[in-house]
N, C-alpha and C positions, 0 to 999 in steps of 0.2 A: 504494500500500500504506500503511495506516494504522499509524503505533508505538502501541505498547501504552503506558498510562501509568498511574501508578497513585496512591493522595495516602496520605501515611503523616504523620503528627504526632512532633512530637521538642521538642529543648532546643536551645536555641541559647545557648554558653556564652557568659563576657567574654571568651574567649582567640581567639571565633570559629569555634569546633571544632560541630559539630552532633552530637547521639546522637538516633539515631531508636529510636522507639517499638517499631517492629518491620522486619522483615527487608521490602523490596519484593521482590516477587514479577518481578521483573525482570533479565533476561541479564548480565552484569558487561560494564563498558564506561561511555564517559562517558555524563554525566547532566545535564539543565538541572535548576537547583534553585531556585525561588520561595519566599521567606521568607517569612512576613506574620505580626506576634499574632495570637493564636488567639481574647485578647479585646483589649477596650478597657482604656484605665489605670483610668476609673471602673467598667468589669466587675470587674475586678481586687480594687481596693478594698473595692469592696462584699464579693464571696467571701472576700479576707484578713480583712476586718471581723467576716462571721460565722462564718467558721472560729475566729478570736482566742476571739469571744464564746462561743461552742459550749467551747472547751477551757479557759472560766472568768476570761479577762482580763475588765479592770473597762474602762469608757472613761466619763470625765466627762461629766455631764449640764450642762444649761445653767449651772444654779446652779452648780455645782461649776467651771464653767469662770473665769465671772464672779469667784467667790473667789480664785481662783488667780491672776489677771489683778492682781486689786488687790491680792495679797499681793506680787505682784510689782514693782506701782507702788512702794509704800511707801518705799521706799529712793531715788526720784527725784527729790523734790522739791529744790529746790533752794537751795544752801546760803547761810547768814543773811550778807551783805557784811559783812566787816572793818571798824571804820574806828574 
């Protein structure tokens, strides 16, 4: 006799608690339960990337980064010997 099984998508919290998306269609009683992301960390990225950009966040272009870098040097150099 074959068990019935079924794949439902959820949250897997920090505390390690899981909320499913919706109800299984399945008798109450234990359960094996396989975890896996749904994506990759750079699927991730990318979709948090263009959700940001879609609701108006800015993200620096190359130039913009470059500036920022050596605005950030400026204060490195290093200081003139005593003597």
């Amino acid at each position: 006799m074959s068990r019935p099984s079924v794949e439902v998508t959820g949250t897997l919290h920090e505390d390690g608690t899981l909320t499913l998306d919706a109800k299984p269609d399945l008798p109450a009683g234990r359960v094996r339960v396989v975890v896996r992301p749904e994506e990759s960390l750079v699927e991730h990225v990318l979709r948090s990337r263009k959700e940001l950009e879609a609701a108006g966040s800015h993200f620096m272009n190359d130039e913009e980064v470059q500036a920022h870098l050596e605005w950030l040097r400026e204060d490195d150099e290093e200081p003139t010997p005593r003597g």
